[in-house]
PLY file of the C-alpha trace (Angstrom):
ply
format ascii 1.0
element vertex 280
property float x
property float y
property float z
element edge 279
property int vertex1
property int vertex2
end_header
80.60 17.19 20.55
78.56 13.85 21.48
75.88 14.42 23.97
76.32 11.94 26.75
73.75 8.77 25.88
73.32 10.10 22.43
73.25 7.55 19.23
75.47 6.80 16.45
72.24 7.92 14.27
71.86 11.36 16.54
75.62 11.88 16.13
75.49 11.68 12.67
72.66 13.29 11.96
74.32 16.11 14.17
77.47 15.83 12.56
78.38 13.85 9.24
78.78 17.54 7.70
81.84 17.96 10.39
83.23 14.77 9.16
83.30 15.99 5.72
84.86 19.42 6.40
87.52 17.22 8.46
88.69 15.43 5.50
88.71 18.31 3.01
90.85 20.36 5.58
93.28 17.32 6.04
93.40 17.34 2.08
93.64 20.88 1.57
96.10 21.13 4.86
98.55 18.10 4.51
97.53 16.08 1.41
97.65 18.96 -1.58
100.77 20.88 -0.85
102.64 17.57 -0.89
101.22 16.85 -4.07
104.00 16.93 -7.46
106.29 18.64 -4.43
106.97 15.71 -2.75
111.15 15.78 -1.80
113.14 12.44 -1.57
113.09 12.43 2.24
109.38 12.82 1.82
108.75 9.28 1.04
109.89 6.07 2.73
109.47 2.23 1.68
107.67 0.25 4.51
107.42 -3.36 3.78
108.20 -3.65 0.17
109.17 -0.97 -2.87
105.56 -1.02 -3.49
104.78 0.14 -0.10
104.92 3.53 0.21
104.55 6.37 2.91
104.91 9.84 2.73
104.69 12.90 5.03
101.51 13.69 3.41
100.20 10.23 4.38
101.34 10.71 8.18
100.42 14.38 8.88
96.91 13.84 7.29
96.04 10.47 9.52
97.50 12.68 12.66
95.09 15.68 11.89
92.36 13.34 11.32
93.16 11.29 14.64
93.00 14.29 16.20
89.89 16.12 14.98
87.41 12.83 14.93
88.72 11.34 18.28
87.52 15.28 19.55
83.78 14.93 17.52
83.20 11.79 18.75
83.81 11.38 22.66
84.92 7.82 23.59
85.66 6.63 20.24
89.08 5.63 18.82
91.11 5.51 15.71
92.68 3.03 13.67
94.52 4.43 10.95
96.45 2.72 8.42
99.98 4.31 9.23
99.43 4.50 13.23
98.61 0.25 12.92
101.93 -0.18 11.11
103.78 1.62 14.04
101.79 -0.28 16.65
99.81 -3.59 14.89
98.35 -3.71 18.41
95.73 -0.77 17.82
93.93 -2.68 15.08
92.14 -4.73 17.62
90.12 -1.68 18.42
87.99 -2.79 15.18
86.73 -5.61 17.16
85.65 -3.47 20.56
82.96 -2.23 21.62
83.44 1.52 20.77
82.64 3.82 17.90
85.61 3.23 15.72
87.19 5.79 13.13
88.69 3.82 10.46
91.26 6.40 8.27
93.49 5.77 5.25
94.60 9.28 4.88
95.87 8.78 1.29
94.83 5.59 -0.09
96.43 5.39 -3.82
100.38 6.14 -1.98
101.98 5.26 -4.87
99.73 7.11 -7.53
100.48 9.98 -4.81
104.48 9.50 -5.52
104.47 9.44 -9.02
101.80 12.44 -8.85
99.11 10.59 -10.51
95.70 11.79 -9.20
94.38 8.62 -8.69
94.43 8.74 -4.93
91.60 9.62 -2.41
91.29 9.92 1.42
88.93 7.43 3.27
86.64 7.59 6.68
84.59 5.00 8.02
82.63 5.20 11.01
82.41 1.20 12.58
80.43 0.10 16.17
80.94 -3.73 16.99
82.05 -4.76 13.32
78.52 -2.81 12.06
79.62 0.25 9.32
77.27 2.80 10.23
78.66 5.38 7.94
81.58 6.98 5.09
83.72 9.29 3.41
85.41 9.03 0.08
87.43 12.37 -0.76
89.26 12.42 -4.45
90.76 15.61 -3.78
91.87 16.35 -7.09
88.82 16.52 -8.78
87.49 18.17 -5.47
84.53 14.99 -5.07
83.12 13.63 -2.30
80.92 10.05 -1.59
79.18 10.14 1.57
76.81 7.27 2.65
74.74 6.12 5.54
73.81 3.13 6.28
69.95 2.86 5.52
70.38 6.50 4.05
72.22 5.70 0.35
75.21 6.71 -0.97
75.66 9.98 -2.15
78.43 11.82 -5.16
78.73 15.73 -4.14
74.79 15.79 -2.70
73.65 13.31 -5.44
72.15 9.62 -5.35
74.25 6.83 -6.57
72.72 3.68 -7.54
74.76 0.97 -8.48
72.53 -0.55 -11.13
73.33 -3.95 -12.94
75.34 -4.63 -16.23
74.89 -4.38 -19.73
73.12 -8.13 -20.83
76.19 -9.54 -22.89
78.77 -6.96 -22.12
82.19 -8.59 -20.50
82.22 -7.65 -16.70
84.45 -5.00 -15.84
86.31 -6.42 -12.88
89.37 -4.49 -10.72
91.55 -7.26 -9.18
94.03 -6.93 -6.61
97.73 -6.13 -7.98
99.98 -9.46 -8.49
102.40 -7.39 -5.91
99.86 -7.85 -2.95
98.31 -11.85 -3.70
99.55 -15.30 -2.76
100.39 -17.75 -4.97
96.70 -19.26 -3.79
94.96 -16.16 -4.03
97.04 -15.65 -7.84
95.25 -18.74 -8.94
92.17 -18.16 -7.44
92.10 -14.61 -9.32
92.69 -16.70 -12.65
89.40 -17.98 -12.77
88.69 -14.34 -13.72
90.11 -14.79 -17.15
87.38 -16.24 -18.29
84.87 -15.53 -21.59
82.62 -12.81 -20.78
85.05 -10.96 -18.05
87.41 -8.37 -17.98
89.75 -7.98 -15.29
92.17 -5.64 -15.43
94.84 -4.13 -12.05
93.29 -2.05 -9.53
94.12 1.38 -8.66
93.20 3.45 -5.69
90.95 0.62 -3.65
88.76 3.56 -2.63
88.55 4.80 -6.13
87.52 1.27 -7.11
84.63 1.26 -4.70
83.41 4.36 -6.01
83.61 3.33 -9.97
81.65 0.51 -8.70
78.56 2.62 -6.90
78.53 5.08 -9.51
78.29 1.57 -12.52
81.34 2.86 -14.00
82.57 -0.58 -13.08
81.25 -3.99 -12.20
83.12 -5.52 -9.39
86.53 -5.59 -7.87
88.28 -8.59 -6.60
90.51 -8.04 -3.44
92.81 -10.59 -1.64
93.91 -8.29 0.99
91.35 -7.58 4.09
93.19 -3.97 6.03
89.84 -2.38 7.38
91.27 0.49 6.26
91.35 0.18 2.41
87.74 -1.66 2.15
85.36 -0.30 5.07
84.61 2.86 3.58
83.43 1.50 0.09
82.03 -1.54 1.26
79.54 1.18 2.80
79.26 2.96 -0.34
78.91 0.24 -2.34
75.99 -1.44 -0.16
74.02 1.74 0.09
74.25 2.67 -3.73
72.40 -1.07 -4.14
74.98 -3.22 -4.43
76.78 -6.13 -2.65
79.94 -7.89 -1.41
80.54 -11.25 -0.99
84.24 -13.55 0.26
85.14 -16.47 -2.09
83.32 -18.70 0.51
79.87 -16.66 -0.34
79.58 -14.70 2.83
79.43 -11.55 3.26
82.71 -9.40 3.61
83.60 -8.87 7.36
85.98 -5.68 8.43
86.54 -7.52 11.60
88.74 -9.77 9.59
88.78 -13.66 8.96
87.46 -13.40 5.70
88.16 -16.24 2.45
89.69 -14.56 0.32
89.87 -13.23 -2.47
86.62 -11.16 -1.82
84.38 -8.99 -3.99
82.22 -5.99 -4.46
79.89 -5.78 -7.13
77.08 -3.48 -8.65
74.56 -6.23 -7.77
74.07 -9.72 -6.05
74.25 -11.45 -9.44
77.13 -10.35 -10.19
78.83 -10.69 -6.71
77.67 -14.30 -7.03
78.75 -14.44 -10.41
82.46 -13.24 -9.68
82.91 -14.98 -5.96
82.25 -18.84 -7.63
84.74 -18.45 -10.15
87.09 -16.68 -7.75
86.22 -20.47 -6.21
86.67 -22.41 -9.24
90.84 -22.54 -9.63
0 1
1 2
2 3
3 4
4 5
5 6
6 7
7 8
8 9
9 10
10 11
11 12
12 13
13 14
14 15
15 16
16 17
17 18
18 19
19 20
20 21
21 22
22 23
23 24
24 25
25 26
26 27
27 28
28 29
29 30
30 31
31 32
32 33
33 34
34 35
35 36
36 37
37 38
38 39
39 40
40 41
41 42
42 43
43 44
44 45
45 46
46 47
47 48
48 49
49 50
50 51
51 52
52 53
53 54
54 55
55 56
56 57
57 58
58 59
59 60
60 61
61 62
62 63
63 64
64 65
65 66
66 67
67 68
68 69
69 70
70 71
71 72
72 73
73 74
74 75
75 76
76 77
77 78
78 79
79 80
80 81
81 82
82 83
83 84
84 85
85 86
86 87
87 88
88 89
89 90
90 91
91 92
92 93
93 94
94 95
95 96
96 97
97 98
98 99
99 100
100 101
101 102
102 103
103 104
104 105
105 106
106 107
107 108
108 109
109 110
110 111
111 112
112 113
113 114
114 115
115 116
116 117
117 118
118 119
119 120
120 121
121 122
122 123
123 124
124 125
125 126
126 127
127 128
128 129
129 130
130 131
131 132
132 133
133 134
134 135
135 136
136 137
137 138
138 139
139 140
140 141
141 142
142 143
143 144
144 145
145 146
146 147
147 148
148 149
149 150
150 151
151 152
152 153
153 154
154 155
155 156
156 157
157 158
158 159
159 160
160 161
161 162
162 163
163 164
164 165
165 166
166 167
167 168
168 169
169 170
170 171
171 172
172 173
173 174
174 175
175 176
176 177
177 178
178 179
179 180
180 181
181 182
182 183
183 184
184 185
185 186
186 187
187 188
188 189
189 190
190 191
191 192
192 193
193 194
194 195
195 196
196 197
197 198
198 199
199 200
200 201
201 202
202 203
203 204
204 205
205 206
206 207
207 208
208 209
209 210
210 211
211 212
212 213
213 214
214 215
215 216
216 217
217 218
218 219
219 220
220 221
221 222
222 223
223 224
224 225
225 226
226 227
227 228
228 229
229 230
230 231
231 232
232 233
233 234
234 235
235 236
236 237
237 238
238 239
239 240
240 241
241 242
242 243
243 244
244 245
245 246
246 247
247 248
248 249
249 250
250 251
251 252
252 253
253 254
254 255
255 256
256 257
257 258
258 259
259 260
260 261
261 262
262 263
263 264
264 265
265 266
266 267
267 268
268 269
269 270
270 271
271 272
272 273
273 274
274 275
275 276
276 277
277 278
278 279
């Protein structure tokens, strides 16, 4: 456990390697044995058909809750499926405590249909600062871990973000029609454009990580839940590259942000991608 007066930088120097075996034993605890053995009263809608929760989802996040809350002494939780029980809890982004931020199976519906495209996601927030992350695919068994001021890291190795190919079309994950506004729809048209790509997102988390390893070139969100973004944000940052709102500023997991928002492989491209995100 913390030592009374020590750092977020002692902590995790002390214990990032707990945080990882945490999420591996949710996975391998809750997450896997749910996974293609999922029963109907397994999964529930929550807001819309498209959004899903399952057993898997809930007994994960309470595992986690538990085991992080203990690591850390005086830090607290917000996890995606205890803020849709109580909406309240999300303020606890903007204190002044070390903050846990969990999606314990971001990718729900690629869960469901028993698509592997689905990950588990830790972030590690003090007043609105990321200090660190943790991206778990555990069907591939991979994990992206990153520090801030350390780098980003794929199963012990560096990631570096890089910049695109000269004259290749950007490769650019958007946000799902199901989840944007009819202003944030045409804001995400100024994406179809010559010398872009955009194509549906999958797994937000996923996204993040394609991006920091240059297996893609940006994403463009409209949705801001701490959850989904804090972790990659990290990992994108630290692998070299940058986010930026459609108003140019940088991406805020405290909320208020213009949206949409993106994360690219490097500034250029964020720039690139967030002025014609303000061009419709």
């Amino acid at each position: 456990m913390i030592e009374n007066k020590e750092t977020i930088d002692e902590f995790l120097a002390r214990h990032a390697t707990d945080v990882e075996e945490a999420v591996r034993k949710a996975a391998a605890a809750e997450i896997m044995p749910r996974f293609r053995r999922l029963a109907a009263h397994e999964v529930e809608q929550k807001t819309a058909p498209h959004d899903l929760v399952t057993d898997a989802d809930r007994k994960a996040e309470l595992y986690l809750t538990e085991v992080l809350a203990a690591l850390l002494p005086g830090s607290v939780v917000v996890g995606e499926e205890a803020v849709h029980a109580n909406p309240v809890s999300y303020e606890a982004i903007q204190g002044d405590a070390p903050v846990w931020i969990v999606d314990p199976v971001d990718g729900t519906r690629q869960f469901v249909h028993g698509d592997p495209g689905f990950c588990t996601l830790v972030a590690l927030a003090q007043g609105g600062v990321l200090r660190a992350s943790w991206t778990y695919a555990a069907v591939p068994d991979r994990m992206a871990t990153a520090v801030r001021g350390q780098g980003a890291f794929l199963d012990g190795e560096r990631l570096r973000s890089g910049s695109p190919e000269p004259g290749r079309d950007l490769r650019v994950a958007t946000s799902h029609p199901d989840y944007t506004t009819d202003d944030e729809k045409r804001a995400l048209l100024g994406l179809r454009t010559e010398g872009v790509a955009p194509r549906p997102c999958g797994s937000a988390g996923l996204e993040y990580l394609a991006v920091a390893r240059g297996e893609s070139d940006a994403t463009a969100f409209s949705w801001e839940a701490a959850w989904d973004h804090a972790a990659g944000i990290l990992l994108v940052e630290e692998a070299g590259g940058t986010h930026l709102t459609r108003a140019g500023e940088p991406f805020r997991i405290t909320g208020h942000n213009a949206l949409p928002f993106t994360a690219a492989r490097d500034e250029a491209t964020a720039r690139r991608v967030a002025e014609l995100l303000r061009a419709q």
